[in-house]
C-alpha angles and dihedrals in degrees: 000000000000115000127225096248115114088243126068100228124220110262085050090051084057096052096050111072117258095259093066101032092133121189093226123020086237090069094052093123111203112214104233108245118244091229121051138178121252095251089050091042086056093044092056099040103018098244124138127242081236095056094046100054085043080058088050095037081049105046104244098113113055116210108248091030104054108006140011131203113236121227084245082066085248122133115243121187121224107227095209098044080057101050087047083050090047100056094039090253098124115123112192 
């Protein structure tokens, strides 16, 4: 478990894997998912869970471009189908 120092100490640098060994914890960068859940997915772009199932109810938005369903049954939208939706570069 990482500490709350501002330095990783030694021991904690040998416990993360090497391609995320930072100097300072400040510096630990996290890779954004490609599927994200809706209140993620608000929190990043700024639209609303409600905005987004009117896109899938629609039309708009195709399962498996820019959203999947989970097994679980909860939307999850795919980062990159959005980006390609955003700049008007879907093909469907």
């Amino acid at each position: 478990m990482l500490t709350c120092s501002r330095h990783a100490t030694n021991r904690e640098r040998r416990a993360l894997p090497a391609a995320v060994v930072p100097a300072r914890m400040s510096e630990l960068a996290v890779a954004p998912a490609r599927l994200v859940t809706l209140p993620l997915f608000e929190a990043v772009t700024g639209y609303g869970e409600k905005a987004v199932r009117r896109k899938i109810e629609d039309g708009i938005w195709l399962c498996g471009h820019e959203f999947i369903k989970a097994p679980d049954g909860r939307i999850l939208v795919d980062m990159e189908g959005y980006q390609k939706w955003a700049r008007g570069q879907r093909r469907a």
